[in-house]
Wavefront OBJ file of the C-alpha trace (Angstrom):
o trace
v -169.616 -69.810 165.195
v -171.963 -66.997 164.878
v -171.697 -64.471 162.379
v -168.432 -61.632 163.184
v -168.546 -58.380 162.067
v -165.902 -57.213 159.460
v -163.822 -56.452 161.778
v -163.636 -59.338 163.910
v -163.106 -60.988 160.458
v -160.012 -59.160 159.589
v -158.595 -60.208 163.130
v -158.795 -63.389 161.746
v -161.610 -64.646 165.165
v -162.085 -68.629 164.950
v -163.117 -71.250 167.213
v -160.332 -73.349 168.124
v -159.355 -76.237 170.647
v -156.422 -75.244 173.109
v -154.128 -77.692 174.111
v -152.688 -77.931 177.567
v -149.033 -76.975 175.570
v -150.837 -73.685 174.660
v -150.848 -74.677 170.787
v -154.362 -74.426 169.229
v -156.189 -77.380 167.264
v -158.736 -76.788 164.267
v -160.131 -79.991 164.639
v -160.829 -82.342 167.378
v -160.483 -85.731 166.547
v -159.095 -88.769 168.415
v -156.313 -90.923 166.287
v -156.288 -94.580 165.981
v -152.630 -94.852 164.794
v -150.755 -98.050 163.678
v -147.624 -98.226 164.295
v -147.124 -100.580 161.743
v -148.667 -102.149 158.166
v -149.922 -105.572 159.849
v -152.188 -103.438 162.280
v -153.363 -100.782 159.660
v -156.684 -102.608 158.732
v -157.682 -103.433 162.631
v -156.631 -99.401 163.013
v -158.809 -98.840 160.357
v -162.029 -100.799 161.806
v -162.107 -99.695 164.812
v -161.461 -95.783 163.524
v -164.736 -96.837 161.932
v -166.830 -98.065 165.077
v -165.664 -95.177 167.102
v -165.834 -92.202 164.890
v -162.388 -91.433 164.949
v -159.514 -90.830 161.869
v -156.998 -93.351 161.188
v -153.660 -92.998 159.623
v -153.605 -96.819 157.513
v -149.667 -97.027 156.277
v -147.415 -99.541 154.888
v -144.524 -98.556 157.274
v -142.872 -100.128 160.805
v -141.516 -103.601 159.454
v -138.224 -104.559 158.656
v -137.136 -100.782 158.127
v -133.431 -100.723 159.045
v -131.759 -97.850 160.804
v -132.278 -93.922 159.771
v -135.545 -95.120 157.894
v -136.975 -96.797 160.631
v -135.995 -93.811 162.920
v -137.665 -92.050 161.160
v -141.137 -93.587 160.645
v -140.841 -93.773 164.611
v -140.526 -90.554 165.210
v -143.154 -89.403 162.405
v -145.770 -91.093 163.959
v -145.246 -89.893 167.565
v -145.506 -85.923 166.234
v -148.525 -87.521 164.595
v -149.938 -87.662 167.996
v -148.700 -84.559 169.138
v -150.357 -82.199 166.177
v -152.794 -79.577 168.261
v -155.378 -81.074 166.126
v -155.834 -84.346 168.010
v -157.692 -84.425 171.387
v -155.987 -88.456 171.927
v -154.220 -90.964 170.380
v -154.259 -94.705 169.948
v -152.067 -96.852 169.523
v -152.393 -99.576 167.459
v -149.698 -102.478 167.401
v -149.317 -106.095 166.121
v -146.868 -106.889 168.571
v -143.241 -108.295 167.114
v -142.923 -105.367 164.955
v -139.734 -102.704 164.374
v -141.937 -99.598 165.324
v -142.937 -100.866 168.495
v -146.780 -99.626 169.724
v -145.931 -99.366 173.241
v -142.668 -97.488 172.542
v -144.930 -95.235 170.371
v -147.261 -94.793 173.142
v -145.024 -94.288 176.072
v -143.139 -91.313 174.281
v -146.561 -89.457 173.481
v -147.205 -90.194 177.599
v -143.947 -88.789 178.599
v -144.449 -85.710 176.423
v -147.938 -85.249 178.430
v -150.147 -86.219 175.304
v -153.930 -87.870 176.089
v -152.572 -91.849 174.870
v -153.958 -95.368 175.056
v -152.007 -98.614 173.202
v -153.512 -101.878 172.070
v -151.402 -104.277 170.327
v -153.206 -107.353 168.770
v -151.143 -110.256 169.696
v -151.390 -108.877 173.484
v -155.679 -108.408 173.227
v -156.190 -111.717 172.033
v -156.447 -111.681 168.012
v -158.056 -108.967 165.673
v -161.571 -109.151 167.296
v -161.026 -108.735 170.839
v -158.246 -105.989 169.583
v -160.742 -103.776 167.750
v -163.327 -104.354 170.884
v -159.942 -102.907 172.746
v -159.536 -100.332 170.876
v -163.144 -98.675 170.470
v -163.250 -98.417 174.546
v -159.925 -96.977 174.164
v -161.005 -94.615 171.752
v -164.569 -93.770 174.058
v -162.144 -93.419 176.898
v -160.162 -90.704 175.467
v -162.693 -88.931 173.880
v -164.824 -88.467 177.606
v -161.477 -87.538 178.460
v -160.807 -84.945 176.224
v -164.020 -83.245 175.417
v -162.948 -81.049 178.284
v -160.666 -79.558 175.927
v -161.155 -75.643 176.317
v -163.026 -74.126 172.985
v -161.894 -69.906 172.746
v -161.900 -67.527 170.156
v -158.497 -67.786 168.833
v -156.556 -65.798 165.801
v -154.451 -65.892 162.687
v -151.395 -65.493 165.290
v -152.502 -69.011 166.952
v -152.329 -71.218 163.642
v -149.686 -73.303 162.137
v -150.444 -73.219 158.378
v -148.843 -76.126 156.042
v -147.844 -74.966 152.526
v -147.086 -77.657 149.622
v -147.309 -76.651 146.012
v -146.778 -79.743 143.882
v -146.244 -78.389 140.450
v -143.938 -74.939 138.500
v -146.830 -74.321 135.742
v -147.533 -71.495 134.744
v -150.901 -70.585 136.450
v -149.369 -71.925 140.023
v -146.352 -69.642 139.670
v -148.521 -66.397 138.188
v -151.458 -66.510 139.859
v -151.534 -69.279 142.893
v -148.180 -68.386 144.301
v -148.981 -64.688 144.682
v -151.679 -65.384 146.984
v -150.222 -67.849 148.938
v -147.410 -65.745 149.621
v -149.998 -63.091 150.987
v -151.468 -65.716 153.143
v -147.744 -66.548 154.651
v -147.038 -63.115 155.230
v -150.295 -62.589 157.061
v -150.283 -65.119 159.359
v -146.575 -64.990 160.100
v -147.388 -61.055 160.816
v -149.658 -62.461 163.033
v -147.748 -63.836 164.628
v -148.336 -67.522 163.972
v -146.352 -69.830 162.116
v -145.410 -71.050 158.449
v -144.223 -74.561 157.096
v -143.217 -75.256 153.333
v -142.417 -78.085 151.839
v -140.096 -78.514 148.790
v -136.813 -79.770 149.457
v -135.700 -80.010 145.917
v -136.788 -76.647 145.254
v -134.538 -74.920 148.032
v -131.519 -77.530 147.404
v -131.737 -76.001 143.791
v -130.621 -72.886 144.715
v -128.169 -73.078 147.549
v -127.169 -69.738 147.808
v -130.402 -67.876 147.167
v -131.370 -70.199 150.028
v -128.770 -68.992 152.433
v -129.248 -65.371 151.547
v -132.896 -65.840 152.861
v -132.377 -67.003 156.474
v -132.350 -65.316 160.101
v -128.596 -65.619 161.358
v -130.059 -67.957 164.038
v -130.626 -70.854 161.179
v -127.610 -70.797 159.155
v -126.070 -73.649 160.774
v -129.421 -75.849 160.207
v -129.884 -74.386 156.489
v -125.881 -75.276 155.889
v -126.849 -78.901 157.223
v -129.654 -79.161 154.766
v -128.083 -78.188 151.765
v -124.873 -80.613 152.889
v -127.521 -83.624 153.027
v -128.518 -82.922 149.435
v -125.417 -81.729 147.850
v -124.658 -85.553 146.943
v -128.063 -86.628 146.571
v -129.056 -87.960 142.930
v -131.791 -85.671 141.732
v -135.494 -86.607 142.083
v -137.148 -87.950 139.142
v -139.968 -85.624 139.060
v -140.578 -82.657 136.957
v -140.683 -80.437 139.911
v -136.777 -80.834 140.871
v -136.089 -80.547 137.200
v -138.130 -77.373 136.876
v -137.010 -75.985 139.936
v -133.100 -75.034 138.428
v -134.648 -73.591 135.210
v -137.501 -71.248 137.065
v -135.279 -69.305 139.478
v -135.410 -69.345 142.999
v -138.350 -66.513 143.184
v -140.421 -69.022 140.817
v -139.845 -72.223 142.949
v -140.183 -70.661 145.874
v -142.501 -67.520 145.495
v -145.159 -69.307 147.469
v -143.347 -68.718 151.205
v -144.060 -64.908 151.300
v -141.048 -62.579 152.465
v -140.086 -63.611 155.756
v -136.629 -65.083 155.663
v -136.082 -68.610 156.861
v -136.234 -69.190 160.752
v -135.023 -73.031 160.767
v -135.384 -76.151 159.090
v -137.042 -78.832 160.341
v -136.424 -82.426 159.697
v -139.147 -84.810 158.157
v -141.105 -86.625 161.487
v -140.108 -83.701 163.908
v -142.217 -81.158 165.386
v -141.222 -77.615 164.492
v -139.628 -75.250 167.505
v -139.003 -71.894 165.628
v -141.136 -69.126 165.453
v -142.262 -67.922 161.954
v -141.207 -69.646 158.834
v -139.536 -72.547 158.712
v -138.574 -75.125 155.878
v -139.917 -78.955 156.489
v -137.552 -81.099 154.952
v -140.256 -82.840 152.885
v -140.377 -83.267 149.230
v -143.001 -81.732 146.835
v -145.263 -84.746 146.526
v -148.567 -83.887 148.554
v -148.793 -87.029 150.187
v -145.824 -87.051 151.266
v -145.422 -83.738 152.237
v -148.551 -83.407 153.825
v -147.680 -86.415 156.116
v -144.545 -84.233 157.211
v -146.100 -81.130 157.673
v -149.065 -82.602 159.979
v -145.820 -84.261 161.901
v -144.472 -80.562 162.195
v -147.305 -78.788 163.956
v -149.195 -77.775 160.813
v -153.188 -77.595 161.911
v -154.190 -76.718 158.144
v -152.337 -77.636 154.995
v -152.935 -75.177 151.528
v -152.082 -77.403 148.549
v -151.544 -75.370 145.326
v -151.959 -77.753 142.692
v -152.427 -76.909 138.659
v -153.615 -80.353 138.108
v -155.949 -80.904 140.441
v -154.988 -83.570 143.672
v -158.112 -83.759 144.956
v -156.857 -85.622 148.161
v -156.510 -84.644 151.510
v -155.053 -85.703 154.547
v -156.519 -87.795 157.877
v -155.529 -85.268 160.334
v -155.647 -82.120 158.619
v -157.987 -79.815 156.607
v -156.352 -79.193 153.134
v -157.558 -76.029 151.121
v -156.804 -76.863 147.606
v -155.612 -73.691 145.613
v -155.448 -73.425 141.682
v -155.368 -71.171 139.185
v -155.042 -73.768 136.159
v -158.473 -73.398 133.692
v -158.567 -76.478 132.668
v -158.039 -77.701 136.279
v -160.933 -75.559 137.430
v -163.373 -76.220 134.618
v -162.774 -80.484 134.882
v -162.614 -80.306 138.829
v -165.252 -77.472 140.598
v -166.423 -79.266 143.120
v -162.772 -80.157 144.352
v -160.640 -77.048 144.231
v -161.434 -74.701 147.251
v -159.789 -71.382 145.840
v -159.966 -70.267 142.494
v -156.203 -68.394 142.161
v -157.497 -66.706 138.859
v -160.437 -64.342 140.764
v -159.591 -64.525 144.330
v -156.919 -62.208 145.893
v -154.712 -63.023 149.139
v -157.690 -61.483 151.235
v -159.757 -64.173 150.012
v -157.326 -67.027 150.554
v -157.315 -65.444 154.034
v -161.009 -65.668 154.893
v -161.030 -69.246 153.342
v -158.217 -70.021 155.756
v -160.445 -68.506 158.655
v -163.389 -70.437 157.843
v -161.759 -73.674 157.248
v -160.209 -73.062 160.967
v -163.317 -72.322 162.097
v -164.803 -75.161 161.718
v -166.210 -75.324 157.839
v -165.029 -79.099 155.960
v -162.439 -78.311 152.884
v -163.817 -79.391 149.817
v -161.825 -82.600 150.010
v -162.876 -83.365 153.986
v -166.528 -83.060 152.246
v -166.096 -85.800 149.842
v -163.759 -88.284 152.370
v -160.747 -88.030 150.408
v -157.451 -88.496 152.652
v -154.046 -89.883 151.678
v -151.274 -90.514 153.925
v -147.959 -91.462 153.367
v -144.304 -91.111 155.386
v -141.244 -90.465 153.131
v -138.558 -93.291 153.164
v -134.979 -92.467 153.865
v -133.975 -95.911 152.406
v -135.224 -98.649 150.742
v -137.257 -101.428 153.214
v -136.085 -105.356 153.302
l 1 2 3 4 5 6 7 8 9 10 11 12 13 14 15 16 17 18 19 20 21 22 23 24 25 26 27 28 29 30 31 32 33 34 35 36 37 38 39 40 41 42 43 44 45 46 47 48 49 50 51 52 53 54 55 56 57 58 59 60 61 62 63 64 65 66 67 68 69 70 71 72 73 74 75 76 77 78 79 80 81 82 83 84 85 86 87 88 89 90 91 92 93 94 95 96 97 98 99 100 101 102 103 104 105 106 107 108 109 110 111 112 113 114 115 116 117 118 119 120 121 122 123 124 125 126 127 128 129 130 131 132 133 134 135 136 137 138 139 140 141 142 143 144 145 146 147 148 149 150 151 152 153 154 155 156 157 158 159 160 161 162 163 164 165 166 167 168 169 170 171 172 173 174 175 176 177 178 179 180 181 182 183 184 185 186 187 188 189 190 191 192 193 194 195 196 197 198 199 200 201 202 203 204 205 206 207 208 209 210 211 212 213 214 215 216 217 218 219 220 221 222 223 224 225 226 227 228 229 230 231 232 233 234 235 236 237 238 239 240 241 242 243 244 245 246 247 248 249 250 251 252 253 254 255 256 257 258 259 260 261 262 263 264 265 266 267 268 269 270 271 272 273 274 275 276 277 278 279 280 281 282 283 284 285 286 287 288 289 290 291 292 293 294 295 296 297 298 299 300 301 302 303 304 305 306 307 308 309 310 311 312 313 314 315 316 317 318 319 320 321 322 323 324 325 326 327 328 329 330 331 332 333 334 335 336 337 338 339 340 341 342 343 344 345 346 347 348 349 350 351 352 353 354 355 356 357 358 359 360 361 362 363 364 365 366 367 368 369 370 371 372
């Protein structure tokens, strides 16, 4: 995109990819998805032939009820993030997560789809063969996607912060919270992860919501009342720091829903994904959700990103910055929320994160139980 003038920069101008649902995509890449762990490295090849992104996972076998639900309906809102032009399908073919049942929701919610299973194609050769036409076939089908200036107002920005230090809660949060505010001004939309931050302060949680969620935030903090508590330092730390501290990333906007881990958000503004803290993790859940760019705040330095979404890494931690400049995007201790802002822009607009430079993606799907 050619240069804007300052003012067309404050609007917040990019380039962006509308989808025939009206959302808008910040990239354009066809998935190869597996729907299960025995077709993840034939997903994987033919990603590779094609030039497309593959999400390789060790989900989709002998997952039992909720859990397998779950992984289900995670990867189908895989397919339908704005920032994939087409998806396939990539099966083994006696599996739980079935690739045709996969495939035939994303076709009856009117997304671009082809399936390939590799029991059905003949064996992992003629599969990946399969599967490269499929993926040629969607892409001439797709690169007829419309490309318009769109705004701040027409992105769905993914928040995780995966740490309480001191630098992410002084000088990373601050920002990010002027981001949030921004875009949800805007008029676009917000998602946070953090479950165990918000279930650690149930009633500073409920104070913060529209009237219209209270029956979806209630649910939520029902689910976790009886939970045990993660074993990570961020659902210890989250009690101890206060409510403003754990969640001092999401800006000032109350809550407008809560959206469970695999579905695709509904609300307008800012809504809670139920997703914990851990960036893979939440990442995976926020991408599911509608998210077109993640912003990971992280003090010590995750330099992954994600398959099917740009992630701007934020941090403020010296130490963090000093050992890791080429893969931290936003240095919290000289930038201000404007800056976050533009880097937000840009990123939409086309320009690779710092970790979409170097190749660096993780994906995994949270488990609601454990796997037999």
């Amino acid at each position: 995109m050619s240069a804007d003038s300052p003012s067309e920069a404050a609007a917040g101008d990019f380039e962006g990819y509308r989808r025939s649902d009206g959302r808008v995509g910040v990239r354009n890449d066809v998935l190869v998805l597996p729907s299960v762990i025995c077709s993840h490295l034939v997903a994987e090849e033919i990603a590779e032939r094609a030039g497309a992104v593959a999400t390789p996972h060790d989900h989709g076998c002998a997952q039992l009820g909720a859990d397998n639900d779950q992984t289900e309906r995670t990867l189908v809102s895989l397919g339908e993030n704005p920032n994939v032009a087409g998806t396939v399908v990539v099966g083994l073919g006696c599996e739980e997560v079935q690739s045709d049942a996969v495939a035939a929701a994303l076709d009856e919610r009117g997304f671009p789809v082809r399936e390939v299973a590799i029991q059905d194609a003949g064996g992992t050769d003629a599969c990946i063969d399969a599967g490269v036409a499929a993926v040629d076939d969607l892409r001439a089908e797709t690169d007829a996607a419309s490309v318009g200036g769109a705004s701040l107002g027409d992105l769905t920005v993914g928040v995780v912060v995966d740490d309480l230090a001191e630098s992410t809660v002084e000088r990373a949060n601050p920002l990010v919270a002027g981001l949030a505010d921004r875009v949800l001004d805007a008029g676009g939309r917000v998602l946070v992860a953090g479950n165990e931050r918000y279930a650690a302060h149930p009633m500073e949680t409920r104070a913060r919501v529209k009237r219209s969620a209270e029956s979806a935030v209630d649910a939520f903090l029902e689910r976790h009342r009886d939970l045990p508590a993660r074993a990570t330092r961020v659902s210890a730390d989250a009690r101890e720091a206060g409510f403003d501290a754990a969640t001092g990333f999401a800006g000032d906007h109350p809550l407008a829903d809560v959206v469970a881990y695999g579905e695709r958000a509904e609300a307008d503004g800012l809504s809670l994904v139920d997703a914990p803290s851990r960036f893979e993790e939440a990442a995976t859940g926020l991408a599911a959700a509608g998210a077109n760019l993640v912003v990971h705040v992280t003090a010590d330095g995750v330099p992954a990103g994600h398959p099917i979404v740009p992630v701007l890494k934020v941090s403020g931690d010296a130490d963090t910055l000093a050992a890791l400049p080429d893969d931290i995007d936003v240095d919290a201790r000289e930038a201000d929320a404007a800056d976050l802002v533009d880097a937000v822009r840009d990123v939409a607009d086309g320009r690779k994160t710092r970790a979409e430079a170097h190749g660096l993606t993780e994906f995994a799907l949270t488990r609601v139980g454990p796997s037999m």
